[in-house]
PDB file of N, H, CA, C and O in Angstrom:
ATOM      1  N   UNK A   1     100.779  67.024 172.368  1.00  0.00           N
ATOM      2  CA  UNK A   1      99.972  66.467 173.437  1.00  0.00           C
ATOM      3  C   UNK A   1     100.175  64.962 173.564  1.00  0.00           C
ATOM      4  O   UNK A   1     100.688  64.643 174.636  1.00  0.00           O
ATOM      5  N   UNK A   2      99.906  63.992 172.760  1.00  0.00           N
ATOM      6  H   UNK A   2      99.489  64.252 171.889  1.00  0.00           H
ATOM      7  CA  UNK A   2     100.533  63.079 172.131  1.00  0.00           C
ATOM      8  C   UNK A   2     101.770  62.486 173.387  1.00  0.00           C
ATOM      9  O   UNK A   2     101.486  61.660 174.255  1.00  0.00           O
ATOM     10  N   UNK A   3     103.365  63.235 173.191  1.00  0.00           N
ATOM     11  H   UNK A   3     103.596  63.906 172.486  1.00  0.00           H
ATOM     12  CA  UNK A   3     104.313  62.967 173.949  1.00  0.00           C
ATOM     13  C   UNK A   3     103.938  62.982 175.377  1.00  0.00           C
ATOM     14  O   UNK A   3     104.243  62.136 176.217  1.00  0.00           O
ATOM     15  N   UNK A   4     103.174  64.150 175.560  1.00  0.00           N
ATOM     16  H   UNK A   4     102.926  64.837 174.877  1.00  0.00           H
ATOM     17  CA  UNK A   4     102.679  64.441 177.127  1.00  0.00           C
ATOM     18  C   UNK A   4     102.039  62.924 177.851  1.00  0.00           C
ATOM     19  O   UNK A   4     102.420  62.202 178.773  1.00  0.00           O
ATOM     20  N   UNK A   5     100.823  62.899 176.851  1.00  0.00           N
ATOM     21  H   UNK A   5     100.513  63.485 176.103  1.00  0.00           H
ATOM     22  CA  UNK A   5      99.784  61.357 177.359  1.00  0.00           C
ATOM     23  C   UNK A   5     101.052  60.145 177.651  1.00  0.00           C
ATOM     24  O   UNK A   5     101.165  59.473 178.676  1.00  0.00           O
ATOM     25  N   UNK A   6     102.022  60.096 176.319  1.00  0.00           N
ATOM     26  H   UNK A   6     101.930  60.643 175.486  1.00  0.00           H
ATOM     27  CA  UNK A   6     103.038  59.036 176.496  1.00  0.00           C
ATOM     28  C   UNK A   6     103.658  59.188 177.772  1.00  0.00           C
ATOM     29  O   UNK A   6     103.757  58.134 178.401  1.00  0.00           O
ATOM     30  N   UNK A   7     104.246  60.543 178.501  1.00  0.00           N
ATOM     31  H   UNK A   7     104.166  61.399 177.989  1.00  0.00           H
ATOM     32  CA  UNK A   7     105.364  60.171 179.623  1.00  0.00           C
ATOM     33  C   UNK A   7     104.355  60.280 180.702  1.00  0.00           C
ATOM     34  O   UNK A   7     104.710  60.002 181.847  1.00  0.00           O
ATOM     35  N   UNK A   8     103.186  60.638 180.476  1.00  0.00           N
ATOM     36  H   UNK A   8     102.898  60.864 179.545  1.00  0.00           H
ATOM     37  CA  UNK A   8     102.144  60.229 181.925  1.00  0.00           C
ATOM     38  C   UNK A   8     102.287  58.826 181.922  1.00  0.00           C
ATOM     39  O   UNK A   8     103.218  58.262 182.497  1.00  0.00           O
ATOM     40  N   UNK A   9     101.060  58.014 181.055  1.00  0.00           N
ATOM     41  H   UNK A   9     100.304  58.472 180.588  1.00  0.00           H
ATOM     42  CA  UNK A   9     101.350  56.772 180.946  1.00  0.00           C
ATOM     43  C   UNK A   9     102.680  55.873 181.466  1.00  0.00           C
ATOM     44  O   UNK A   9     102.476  54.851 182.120  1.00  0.00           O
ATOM     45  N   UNK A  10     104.087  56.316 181.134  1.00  0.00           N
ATOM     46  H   UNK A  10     104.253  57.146 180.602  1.00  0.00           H
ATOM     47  CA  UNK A  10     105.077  55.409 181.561  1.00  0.00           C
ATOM     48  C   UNK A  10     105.721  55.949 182.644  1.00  0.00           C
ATOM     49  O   UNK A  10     106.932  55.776 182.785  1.00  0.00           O
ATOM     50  N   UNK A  11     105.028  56.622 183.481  1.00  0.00           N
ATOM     51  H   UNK A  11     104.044  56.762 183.367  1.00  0.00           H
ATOM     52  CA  UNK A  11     105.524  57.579 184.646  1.00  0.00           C
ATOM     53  C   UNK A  11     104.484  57.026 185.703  1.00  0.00           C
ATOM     54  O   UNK A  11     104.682  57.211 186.903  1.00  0.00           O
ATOM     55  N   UNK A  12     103.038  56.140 185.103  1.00  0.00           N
ATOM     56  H   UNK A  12     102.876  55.989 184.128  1.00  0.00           H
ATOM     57  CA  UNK A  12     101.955  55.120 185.867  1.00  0.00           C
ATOM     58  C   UNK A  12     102.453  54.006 186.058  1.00  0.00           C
ATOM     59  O   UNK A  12     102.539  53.460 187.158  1.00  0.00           O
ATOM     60  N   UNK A  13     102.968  53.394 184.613  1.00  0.00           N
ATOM     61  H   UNK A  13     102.898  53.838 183.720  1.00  0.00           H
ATOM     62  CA  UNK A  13     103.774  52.356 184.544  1.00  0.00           C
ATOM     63  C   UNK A  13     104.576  52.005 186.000  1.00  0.00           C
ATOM     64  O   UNK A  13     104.464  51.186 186.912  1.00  0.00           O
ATOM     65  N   UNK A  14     105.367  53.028 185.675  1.00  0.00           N
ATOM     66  H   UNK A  14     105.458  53.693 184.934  1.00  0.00           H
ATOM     67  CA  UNK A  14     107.085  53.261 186.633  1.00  0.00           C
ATOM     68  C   UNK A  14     106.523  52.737 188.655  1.00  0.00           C
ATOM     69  O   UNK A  14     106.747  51.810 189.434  1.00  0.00           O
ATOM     70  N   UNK A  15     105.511  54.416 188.640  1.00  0.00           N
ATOM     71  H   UNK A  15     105.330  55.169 188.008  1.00  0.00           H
ATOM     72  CA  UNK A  15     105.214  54.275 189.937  1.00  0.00           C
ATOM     73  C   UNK A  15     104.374  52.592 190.233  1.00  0.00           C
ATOM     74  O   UNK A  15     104.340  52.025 191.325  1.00  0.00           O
ATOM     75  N   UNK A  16     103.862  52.155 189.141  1.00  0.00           N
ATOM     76  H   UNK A  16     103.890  52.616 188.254  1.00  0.00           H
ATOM     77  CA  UNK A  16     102.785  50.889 189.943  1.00  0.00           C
ATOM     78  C   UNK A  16     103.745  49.717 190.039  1.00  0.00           C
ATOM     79  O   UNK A  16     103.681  48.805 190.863  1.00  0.00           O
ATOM     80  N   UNK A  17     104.742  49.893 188.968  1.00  0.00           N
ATOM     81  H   UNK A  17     104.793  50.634 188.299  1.00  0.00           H
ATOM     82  CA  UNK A  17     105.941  48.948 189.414  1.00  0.00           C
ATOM     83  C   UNK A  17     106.734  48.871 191.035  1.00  0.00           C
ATOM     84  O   UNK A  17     106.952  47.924 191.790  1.00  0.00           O
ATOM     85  N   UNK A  18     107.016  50.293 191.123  1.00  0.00           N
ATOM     86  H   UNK A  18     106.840  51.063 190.510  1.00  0.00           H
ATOM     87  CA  UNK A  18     107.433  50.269 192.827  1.00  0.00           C
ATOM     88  C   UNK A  18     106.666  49.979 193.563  1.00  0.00           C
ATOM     89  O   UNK A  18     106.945  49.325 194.567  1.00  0.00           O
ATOM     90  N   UNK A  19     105.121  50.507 193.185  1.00  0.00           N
ATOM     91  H   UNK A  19     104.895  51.039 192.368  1.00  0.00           H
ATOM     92  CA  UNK A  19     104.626  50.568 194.297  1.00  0.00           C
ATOM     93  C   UNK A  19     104.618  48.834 194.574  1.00  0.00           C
ATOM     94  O   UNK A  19     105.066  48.434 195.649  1.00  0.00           O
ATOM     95  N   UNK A  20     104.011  47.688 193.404  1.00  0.00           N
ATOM     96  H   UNK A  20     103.647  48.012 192.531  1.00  0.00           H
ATOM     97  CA  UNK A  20     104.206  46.301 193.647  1.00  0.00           C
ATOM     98  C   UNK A  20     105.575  46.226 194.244  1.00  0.00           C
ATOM     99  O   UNK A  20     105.450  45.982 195.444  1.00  0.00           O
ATOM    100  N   UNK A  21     106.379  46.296 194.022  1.00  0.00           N
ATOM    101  H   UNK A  21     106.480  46.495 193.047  1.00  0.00           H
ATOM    102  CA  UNK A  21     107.661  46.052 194.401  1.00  0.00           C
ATOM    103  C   UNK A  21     107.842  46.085 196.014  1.00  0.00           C
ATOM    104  O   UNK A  21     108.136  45.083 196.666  1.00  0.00           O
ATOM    105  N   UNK A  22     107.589  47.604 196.668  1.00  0.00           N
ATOM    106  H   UNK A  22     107.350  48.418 196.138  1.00  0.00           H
ATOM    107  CA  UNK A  22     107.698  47.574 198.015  1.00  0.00           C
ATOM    108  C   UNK A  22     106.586  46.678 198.773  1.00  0.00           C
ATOM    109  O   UNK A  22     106.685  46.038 199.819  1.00  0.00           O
ATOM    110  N   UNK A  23     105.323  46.876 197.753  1.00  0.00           N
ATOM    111  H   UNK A  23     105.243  47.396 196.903  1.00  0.00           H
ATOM    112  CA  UNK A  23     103.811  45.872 198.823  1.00  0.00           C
ATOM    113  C   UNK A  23     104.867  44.578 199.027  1.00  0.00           C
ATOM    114  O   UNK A  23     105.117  44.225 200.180  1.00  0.00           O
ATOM    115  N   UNK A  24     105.541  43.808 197.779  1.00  0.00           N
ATOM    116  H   UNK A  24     105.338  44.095 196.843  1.00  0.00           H
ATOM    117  CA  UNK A  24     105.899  42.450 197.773  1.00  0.00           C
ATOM    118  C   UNK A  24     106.872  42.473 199.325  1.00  0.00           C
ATOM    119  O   UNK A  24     106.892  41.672 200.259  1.00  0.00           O
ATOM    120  N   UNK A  25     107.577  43.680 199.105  1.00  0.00           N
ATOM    121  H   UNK A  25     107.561  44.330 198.345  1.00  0.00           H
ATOM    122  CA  UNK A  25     109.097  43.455 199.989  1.00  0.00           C
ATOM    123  C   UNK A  25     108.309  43.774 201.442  1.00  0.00           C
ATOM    124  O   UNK A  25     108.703  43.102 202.395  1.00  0.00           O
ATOM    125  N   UNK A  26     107.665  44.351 201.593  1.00  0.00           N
ATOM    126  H   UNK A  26     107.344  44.897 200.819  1.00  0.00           H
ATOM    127  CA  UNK A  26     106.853  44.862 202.696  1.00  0.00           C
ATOM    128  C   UNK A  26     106.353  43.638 203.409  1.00  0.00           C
ATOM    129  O   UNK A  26     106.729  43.257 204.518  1.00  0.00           O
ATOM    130  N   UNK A  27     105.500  43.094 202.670  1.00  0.00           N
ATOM    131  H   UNK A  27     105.195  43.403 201.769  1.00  0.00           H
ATOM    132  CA  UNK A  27     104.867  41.637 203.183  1.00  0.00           C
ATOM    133  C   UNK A  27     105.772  40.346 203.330  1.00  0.00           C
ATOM    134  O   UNK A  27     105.299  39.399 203.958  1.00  0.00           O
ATOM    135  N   UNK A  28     107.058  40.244 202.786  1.00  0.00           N
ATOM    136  H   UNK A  28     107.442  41.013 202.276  1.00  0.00           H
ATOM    137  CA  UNK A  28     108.159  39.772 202.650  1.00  0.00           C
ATOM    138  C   UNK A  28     108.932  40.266 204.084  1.00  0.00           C
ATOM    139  O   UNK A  28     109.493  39.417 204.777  1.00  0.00           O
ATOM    140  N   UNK A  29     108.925  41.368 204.388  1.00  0.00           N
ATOM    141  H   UNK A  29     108.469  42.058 203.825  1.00  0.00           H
ATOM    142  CA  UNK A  29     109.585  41.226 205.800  1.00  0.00           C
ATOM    143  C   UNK A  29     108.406  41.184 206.954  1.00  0.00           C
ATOM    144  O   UNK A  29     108.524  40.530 207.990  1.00  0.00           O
ATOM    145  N   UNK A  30     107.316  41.937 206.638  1.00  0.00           N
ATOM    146  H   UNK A  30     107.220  42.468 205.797  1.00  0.00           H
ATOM    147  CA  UNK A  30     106.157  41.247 207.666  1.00  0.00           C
ATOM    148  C   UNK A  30     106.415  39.468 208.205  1.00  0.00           C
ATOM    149  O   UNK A  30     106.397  39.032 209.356  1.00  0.00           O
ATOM    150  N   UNK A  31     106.547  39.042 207.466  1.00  0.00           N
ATOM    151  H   UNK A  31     106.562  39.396 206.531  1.00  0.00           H
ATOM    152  CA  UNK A  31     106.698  38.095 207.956  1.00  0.00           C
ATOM    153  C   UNK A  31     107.810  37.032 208.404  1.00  0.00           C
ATOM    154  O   UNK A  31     107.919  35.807 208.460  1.00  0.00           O
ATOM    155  N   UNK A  32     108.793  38.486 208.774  1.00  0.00           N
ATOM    156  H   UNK A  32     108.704  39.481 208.728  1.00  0.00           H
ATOM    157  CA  UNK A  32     110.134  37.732 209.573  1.00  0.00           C
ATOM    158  C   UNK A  32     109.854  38.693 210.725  1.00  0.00           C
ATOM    159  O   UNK A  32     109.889  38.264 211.879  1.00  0.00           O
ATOM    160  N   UNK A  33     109.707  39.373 210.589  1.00  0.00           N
ATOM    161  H   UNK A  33     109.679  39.721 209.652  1.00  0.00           H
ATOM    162  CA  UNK A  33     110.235  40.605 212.478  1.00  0.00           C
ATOM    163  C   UNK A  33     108.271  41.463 212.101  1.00  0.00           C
ATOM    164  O   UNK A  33     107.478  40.792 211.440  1.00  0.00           O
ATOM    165  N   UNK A  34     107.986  42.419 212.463  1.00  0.00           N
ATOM    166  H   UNK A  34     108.630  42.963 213.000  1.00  0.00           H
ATOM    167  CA  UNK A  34     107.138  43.385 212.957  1.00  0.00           C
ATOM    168  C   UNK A  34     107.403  44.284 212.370  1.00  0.00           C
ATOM    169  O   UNK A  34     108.556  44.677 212.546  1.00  0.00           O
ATOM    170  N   UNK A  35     106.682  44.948 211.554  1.00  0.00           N
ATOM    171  H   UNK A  35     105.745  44.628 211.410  1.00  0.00           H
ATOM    172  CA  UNK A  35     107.230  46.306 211.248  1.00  0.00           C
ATOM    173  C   UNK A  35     106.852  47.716 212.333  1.00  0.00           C
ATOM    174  O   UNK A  35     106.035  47.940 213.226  1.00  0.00           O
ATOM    175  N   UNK A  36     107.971  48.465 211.654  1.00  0.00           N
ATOM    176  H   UNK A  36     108.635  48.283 210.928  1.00  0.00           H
ATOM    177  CA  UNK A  36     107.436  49.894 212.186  1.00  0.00           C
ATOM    178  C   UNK A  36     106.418  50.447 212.072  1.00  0.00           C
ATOM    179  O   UNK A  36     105.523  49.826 211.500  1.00  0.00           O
ATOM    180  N   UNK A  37     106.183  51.609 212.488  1.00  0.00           N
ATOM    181  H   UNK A  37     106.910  52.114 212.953  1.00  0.00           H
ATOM    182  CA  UNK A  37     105.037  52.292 212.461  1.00  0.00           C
ATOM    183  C   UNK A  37     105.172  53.243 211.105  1.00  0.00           C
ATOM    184  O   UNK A  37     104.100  53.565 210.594  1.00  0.00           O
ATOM    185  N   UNK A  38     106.057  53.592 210.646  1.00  0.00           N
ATOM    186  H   UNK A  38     106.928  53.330 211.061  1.00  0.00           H
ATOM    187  CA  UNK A  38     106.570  54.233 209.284  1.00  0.00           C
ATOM    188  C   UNK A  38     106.091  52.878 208.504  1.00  0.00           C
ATOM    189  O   UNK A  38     104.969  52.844 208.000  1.00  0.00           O
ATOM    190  N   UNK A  39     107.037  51.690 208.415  1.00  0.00           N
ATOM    191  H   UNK A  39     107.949  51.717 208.824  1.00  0.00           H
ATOM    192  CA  UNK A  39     106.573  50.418 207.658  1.00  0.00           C
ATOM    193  C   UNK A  39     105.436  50.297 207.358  1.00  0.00           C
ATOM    194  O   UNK A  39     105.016  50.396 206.204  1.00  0.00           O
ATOM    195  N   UNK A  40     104.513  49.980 208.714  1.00  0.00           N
ATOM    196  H   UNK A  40     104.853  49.900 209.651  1.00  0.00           H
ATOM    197  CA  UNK A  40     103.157  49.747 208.363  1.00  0.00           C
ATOM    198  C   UNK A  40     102.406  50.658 207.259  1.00  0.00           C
ATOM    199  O   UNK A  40     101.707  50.359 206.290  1.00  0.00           O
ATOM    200  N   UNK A  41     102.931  52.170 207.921  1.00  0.00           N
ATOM    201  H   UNK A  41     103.498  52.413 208.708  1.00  0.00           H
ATOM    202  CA  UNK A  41     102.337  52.883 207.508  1.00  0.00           C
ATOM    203  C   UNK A  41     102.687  52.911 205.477  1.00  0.00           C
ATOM    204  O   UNK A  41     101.903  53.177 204.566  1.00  0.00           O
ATOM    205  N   UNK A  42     103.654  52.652 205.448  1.00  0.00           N
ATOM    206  H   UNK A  42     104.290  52.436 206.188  1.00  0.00           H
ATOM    207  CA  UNK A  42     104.061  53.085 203.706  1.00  0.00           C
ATOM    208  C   UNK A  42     102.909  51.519 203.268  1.00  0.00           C
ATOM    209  O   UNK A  42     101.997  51.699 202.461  1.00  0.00           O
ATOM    210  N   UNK A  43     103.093  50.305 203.811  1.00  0.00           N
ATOM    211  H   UNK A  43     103.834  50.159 204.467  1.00  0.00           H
ATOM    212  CA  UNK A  43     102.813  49.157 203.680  1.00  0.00           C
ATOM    213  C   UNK A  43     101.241  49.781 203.578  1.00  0.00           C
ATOM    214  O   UNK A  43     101.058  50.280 202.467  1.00  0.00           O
ATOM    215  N   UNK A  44     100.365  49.849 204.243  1.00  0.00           N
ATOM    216  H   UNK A  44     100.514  49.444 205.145  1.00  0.00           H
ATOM    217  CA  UNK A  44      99.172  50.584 204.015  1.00  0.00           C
ATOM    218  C   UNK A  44      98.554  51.347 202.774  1.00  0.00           C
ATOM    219  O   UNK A  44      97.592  51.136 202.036  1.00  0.00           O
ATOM    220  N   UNK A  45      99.596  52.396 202.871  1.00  0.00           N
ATOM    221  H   UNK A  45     100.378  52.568 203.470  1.00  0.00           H
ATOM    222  CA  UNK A  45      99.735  53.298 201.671  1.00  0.00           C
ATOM    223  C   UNK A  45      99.427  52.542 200.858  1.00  0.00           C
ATOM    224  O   UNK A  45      98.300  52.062 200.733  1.00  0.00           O
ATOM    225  N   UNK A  46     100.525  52.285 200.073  1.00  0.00           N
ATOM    226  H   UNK A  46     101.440  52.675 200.175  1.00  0.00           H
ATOM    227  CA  UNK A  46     100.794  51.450 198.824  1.00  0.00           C
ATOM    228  C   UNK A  46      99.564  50.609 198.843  1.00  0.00           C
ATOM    229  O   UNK A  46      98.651  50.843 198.051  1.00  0.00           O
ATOM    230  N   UNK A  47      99.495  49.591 199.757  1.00  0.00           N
ATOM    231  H   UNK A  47     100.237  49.401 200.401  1.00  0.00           H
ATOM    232  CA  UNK A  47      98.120  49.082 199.052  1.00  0.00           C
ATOM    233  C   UNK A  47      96.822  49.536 198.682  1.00  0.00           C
ATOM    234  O   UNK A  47      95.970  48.938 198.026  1.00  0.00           O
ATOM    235  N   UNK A  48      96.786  50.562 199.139  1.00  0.00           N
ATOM    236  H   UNK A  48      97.479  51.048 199.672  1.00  0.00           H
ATOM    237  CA  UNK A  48      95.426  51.424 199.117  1.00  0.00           C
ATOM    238  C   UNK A  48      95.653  51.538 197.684  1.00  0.00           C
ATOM    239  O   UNK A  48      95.159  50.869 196.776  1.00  0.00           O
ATOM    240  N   UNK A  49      96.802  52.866 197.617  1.00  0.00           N
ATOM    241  H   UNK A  49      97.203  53.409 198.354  1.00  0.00           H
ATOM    242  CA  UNK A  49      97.282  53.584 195.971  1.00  0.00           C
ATOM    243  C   UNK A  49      97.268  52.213 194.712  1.00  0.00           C
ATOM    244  O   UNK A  49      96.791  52.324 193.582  1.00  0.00           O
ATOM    245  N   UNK A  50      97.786  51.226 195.166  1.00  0.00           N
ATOM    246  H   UNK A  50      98.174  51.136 196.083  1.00  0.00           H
ATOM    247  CA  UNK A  50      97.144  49.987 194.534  1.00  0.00           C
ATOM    248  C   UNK A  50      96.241  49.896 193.725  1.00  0.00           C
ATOM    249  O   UNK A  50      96.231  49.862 192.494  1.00  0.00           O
ATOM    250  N   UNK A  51      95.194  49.843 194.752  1.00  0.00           N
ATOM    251  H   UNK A  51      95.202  49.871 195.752  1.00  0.00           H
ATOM    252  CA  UNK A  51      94.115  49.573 194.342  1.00  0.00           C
ATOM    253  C   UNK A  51      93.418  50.829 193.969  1.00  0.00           C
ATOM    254  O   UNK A  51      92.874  50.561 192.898  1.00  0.00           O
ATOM    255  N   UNK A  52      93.202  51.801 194.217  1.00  0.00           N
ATOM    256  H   UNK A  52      93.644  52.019 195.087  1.00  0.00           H
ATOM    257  CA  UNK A  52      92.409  53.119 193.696  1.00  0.00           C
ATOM    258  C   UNK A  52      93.503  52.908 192.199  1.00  0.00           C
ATOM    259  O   UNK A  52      92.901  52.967 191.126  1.00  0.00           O
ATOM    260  N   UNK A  53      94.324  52.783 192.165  1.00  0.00           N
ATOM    261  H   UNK A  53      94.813  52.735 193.036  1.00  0.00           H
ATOM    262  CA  UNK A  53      95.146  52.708 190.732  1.00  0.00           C
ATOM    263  C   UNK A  53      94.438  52.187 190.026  1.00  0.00           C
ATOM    264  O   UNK A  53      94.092  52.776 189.002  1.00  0.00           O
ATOM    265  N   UNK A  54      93.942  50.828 190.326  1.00  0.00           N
ATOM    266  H   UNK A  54      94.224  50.350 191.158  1.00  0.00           H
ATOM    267  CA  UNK A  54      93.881  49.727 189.601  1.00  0.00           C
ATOM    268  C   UNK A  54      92.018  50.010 189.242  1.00  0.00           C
ATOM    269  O   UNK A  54      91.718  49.615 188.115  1.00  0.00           O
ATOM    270  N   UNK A  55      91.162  50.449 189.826  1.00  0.00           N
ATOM    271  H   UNK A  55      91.405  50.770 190.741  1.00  0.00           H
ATOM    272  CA  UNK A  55      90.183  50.913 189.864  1.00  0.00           C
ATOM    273  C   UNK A  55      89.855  51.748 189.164  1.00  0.00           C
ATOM    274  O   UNK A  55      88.768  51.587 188.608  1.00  0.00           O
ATOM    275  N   UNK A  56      90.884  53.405 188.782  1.00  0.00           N
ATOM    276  H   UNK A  56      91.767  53.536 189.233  1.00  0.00           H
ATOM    277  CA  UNK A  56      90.717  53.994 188.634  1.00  0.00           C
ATOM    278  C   UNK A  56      90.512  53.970 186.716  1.00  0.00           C
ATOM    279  O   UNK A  56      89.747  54.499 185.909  1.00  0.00           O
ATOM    280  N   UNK A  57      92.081  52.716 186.643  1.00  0.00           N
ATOM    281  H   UNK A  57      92.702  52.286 187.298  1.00  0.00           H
ATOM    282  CA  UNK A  57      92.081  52.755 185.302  1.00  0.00           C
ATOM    283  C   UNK A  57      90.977  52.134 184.904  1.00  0.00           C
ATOM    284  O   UNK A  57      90.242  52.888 184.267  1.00  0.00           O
ATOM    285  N   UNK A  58      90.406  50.605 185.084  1.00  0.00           N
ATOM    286  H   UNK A  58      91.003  49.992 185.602  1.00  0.00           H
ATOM    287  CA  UNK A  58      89.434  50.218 185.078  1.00  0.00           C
ATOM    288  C   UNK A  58      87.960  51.090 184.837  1.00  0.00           C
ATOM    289  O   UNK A  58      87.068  50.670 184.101  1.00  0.00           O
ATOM    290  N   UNK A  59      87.907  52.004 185.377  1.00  0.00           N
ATOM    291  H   UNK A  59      88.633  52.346 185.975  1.00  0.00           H
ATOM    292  CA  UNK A  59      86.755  52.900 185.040  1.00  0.00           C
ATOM    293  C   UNK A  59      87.110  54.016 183.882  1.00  0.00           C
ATOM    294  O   UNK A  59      86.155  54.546 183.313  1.00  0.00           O
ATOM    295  N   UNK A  60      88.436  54.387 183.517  1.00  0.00           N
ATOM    296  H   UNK A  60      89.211  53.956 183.979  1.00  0.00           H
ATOM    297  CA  UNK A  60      89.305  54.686 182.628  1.00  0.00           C
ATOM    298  C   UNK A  60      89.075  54.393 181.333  1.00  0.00           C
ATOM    299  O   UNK A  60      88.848  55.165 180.401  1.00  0.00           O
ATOM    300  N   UNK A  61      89.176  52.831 181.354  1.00  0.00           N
ATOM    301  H   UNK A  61      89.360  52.205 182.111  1.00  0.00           H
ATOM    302  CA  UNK A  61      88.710  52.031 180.355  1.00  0.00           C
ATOM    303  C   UNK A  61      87.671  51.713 179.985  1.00  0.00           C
ATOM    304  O   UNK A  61      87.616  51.965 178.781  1.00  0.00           O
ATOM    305  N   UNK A  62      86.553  51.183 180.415  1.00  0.00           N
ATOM    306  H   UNK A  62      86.597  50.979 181.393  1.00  0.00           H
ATOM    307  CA  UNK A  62      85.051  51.471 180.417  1.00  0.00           C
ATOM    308  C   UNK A  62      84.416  52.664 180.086  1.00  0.00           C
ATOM    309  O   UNK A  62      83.456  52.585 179.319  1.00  0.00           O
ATOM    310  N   UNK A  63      84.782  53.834 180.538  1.00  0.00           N
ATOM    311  H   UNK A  63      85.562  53.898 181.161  1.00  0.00           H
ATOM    312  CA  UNK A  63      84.222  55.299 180.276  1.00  0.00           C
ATOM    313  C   UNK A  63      84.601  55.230 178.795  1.00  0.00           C
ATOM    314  O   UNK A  63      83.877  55.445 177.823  1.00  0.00           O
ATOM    315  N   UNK A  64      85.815  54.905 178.831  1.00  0.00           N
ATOM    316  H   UNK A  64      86.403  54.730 179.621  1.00  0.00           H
ATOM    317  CA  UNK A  64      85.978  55.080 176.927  1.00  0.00           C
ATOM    318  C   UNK A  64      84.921  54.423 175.991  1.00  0.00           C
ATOM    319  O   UNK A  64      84.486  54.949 174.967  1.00  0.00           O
ATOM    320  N   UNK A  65      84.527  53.071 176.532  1.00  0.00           N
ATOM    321  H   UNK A  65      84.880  52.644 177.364  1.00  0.00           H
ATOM    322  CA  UNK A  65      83.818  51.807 176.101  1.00  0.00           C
ATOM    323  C   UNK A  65      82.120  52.836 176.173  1.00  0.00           C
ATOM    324  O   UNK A  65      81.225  52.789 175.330  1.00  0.00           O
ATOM    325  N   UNK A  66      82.138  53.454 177.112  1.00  0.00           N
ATOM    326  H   UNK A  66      82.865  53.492 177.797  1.00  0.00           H
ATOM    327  CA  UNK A  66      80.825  53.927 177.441  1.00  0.00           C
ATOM    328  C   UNK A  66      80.378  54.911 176.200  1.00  0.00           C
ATOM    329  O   UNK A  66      79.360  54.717 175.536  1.00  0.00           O
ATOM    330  N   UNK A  67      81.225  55.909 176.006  1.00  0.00           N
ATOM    331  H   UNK A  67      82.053  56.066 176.545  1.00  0.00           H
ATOM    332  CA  UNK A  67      81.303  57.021 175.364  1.00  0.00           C
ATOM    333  C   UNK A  67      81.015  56.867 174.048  1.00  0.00           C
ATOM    334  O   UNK A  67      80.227  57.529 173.373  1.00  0.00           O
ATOM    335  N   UNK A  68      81.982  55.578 173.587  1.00  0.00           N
ATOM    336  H   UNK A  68      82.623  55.040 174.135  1.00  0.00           H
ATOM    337  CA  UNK A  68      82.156  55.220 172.144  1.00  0.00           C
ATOM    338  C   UNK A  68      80.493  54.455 171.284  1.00  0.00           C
ATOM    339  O   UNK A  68      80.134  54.407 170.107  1.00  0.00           O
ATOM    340  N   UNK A  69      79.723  53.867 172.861  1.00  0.00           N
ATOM    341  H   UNK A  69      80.015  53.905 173.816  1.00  0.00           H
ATOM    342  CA  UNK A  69      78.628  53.021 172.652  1.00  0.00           C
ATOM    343  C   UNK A  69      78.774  51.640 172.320  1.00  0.00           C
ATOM    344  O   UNK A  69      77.810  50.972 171.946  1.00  0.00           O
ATOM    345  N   UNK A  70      79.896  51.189 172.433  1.00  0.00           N
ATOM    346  H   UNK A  70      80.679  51.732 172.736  1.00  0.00           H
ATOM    347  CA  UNK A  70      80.427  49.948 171.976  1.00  0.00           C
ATOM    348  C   UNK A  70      79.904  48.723 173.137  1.00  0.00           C
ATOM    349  O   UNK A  70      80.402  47.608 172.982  1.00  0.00           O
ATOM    350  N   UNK A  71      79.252  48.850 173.897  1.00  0.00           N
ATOM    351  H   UNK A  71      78.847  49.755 174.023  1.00  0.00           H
ATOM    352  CA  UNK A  71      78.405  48.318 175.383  1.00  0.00           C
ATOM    353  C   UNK A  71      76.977  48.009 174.878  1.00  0.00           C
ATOM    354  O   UNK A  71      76.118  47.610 175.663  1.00  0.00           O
TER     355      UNK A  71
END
């Protein structure tokens, strides 16, 4: 189980890396030409998945904190 938790974890890693990667390149051409309607749309995406990411672990982490009584 162990290995399993590990390639989730660096498979979160992986995706939050792209996903920063395209927000950067995304907003990086926003601001030479207009994007598409696909553009916008992935550009959207990603920031949302972002942030529910970033949220999610955050409560991730705390629930552990909660559980343990260490609060």
């Amino acid at each position: 189980m162990e290995l399993i938790e590990t390639v989730y974890q660096l498979s979160g890693v992986a995706l939050l890396v792209c996903g920063i990667y395209f927000y950067l390149h995304f907003k990086k051409m926003r601001k030479t030409r207009r994007l598409t309607g696909k553009e916008r749309l992935f550009y959207v995406t990603t920031r949302i998945a972002l942030t529910l990411f970033a949220v999610s672990m955050f409560l991730k982490v705390m629930d552990k904190y909660w559980q343990s009584g260490t609060m």
